[in-house]
C-alpha positions as CSV (number, residue, x, y, z in Angstrom):
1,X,-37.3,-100.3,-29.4
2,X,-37.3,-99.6,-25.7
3,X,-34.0,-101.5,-26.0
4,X,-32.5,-99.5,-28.1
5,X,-33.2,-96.3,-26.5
6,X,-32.4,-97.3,-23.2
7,X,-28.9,-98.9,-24.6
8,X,-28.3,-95.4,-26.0
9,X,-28.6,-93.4,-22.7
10,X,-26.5,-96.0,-21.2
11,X,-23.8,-95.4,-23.1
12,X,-24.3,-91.7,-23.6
13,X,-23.7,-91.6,-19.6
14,X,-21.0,-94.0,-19.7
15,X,-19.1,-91.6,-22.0
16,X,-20.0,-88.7,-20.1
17,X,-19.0,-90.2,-17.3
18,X,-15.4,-91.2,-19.0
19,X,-14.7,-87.8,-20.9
20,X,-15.5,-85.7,-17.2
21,X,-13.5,-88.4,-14.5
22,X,-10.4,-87.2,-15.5
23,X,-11.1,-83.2,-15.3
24,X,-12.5,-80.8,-13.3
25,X,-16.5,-80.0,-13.7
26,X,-16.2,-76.6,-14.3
27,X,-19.5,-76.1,-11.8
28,X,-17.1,-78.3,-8.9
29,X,-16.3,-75.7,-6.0
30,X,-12.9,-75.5,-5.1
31,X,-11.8,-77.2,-2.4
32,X,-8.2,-76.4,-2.9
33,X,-5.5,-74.1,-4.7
34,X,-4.6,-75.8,-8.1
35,X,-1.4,-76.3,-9.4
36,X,-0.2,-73.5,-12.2
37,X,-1.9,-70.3,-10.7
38,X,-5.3,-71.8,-11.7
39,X,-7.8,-71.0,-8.3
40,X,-8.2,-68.3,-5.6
41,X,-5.1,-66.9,-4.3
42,X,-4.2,-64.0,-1.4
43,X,-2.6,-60.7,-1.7
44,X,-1.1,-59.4,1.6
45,X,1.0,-56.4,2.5
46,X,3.8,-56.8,4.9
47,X,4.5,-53.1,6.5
48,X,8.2,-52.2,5.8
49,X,8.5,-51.7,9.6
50,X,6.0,-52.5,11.8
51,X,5.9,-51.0,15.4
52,X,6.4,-53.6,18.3
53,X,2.9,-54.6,19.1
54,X,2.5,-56.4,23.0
55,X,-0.5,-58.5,23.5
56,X,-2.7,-56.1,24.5
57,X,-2.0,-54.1,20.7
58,X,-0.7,-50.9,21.9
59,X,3.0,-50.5,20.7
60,X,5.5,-50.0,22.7
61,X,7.6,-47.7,20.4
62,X,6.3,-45.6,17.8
63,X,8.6,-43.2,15.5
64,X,6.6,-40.4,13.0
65,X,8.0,-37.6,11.3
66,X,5.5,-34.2,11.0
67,X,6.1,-30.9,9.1
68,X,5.1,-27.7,10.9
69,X,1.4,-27.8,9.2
70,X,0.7,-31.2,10.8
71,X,-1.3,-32.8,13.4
72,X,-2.1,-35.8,15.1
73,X,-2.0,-38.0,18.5
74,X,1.2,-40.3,18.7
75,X,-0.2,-43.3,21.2
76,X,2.4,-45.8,22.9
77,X,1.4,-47.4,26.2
78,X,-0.7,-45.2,28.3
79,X,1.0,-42.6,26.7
80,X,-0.1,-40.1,24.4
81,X,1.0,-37.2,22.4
82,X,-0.8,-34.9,20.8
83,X,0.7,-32.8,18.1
84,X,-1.4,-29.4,17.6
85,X,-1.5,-28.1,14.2
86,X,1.8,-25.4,13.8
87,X,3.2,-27.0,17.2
88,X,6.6,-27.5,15.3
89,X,8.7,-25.3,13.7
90,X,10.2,-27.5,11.1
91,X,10.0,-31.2,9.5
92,X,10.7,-33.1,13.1
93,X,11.2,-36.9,13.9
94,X,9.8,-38.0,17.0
95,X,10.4,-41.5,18.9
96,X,8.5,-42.1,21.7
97,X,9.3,-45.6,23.5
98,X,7.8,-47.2,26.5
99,X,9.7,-50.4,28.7
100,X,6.5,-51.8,28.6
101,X,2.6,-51.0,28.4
102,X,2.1,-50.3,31.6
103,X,5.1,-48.2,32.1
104,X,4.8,-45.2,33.9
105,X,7.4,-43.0,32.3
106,X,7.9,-42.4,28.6
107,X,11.2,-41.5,26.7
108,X,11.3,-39.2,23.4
109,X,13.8,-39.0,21.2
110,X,13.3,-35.7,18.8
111,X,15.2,-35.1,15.7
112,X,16.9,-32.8,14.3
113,X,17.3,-31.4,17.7
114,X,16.7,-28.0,17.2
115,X,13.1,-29.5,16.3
116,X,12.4,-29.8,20.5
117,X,11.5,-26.5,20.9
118,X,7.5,-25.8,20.6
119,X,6.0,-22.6,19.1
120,X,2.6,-24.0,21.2
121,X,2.6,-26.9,23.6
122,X,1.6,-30.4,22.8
123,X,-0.2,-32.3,25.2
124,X,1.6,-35.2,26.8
125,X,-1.4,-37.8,28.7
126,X,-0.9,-40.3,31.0
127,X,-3.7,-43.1,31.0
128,X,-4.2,-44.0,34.6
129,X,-7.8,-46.4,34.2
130,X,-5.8,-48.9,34.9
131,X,-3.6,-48.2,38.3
132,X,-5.8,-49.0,41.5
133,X,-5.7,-46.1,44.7
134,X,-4.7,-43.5,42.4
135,X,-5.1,-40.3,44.3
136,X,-5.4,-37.3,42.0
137,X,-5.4,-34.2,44.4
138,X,-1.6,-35.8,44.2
139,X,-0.5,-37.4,41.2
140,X,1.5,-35.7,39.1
141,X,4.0,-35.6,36.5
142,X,8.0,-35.2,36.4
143,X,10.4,-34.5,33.7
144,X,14.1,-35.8,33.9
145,X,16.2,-32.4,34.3
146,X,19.2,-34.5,36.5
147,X,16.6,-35.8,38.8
148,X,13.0,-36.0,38.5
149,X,11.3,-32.9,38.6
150,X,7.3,-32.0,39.0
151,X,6.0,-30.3,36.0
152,X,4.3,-27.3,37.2
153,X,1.5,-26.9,34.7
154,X,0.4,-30.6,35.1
155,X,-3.2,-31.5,35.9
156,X,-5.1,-34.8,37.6
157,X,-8.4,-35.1,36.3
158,X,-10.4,-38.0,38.2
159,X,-13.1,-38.5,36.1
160,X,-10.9,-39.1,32.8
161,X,-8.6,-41.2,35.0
162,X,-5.4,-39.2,33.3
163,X,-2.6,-36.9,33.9
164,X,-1.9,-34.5,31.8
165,X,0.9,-31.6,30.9
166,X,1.8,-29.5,28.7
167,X,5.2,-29.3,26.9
168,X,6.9,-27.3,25.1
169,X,9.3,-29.6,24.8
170,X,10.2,-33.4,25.0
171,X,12.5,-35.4,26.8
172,X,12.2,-38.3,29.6
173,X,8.7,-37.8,31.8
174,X,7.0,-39.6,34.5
175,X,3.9,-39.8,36.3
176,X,3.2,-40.7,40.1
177,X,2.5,-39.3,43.0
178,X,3.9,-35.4,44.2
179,X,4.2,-33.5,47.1
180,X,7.8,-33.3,48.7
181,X,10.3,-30.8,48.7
182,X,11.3,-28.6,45.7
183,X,8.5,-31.0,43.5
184,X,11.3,-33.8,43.5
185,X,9.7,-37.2,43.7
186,X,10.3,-39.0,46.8
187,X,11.8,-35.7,48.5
């Protein structure tokens, strides 16, 4: 009798063991994506136009369009923007571009052009943390008017390690150091 039973669970497993080597055990993890859709798959969405990222993952150009009620800080190098609510007086494009992340001017591009005039000023910053011996009883910044001109309204603040002005409106602008004749760099 013992026999019997014990040639009965033999081939019980052998079949089990047959009917299950050519599928899948439905408690097997996946190791790996199945053919025909069956497994785990990923969903990822590609940005219609990413901004230029450099390693450090600040963008050297950035591009955002704002309606007068809007408000925000447009970042690009050591530059930022910031965009006070009712600033503009219409729907306004704004590029701001940077040679490279450590640049120390900044170029805007506005559009529709009448858009570059300012009902209040945004304020434009310049990141300095990073630039060693920066004295800031002297740095400065400059706007492009047919040579580079000191802002007048521009402050250094040590202890935020910045620059900042502000604009009522945008164009090419640079920071460095003052002084001079006139408020021309290197005069």
């Amino acid at each position: 009798m013992k026999l019997g039973s014990l040639l009965s669970a033999v081939a019980i497993a052998t079949l089990a063991a047959f009917l299950t080597g050519c599928s899948r055990s439905p408690v097997a993890p996946t190791t790996s994506m199945q053919q025909g859709g069956v497994g785990p798959a990923a969903v990822g969405v590609t940005p219609d136009d990413p901004p230029p990222v450099t390693a450090g993952g600040t963008p050297m150009a950035r591009v955002v369009t704002l309606t007068a009620t809007d408000e925000g800080d447009v970042v690009v190098g050591r530059w930022t923007l910031r965009i006070r609510k009712n600033t503009l007086t219409m729907p306004t494009t704004i590029k701001m571009t940077v040679t490279d992340p450590e640049a120390m001017s900044v170029h805007f591009e506005v559009s529709p052009p009448e858009g570059n005039a300012f009902q209040q000023p945004a304020v434009l910053t310049a990141n300095l943390s990073d630039v060693p011996g920066v004295d800031y009883s002297s740095w400065t910044m400059f706007k492009w008017n047919g040579d580079w001109q000191a802002e007048g309204g521009a402050s250094s603040h040590p202890n935020q390690q910045n620059v900042v002005d502000h604009v009522v409106s945008l164009g090419d602008y640079m920071v460095g150091p003052g002084g001079g004749k006139k408020g021309k760099i290197g005069a």
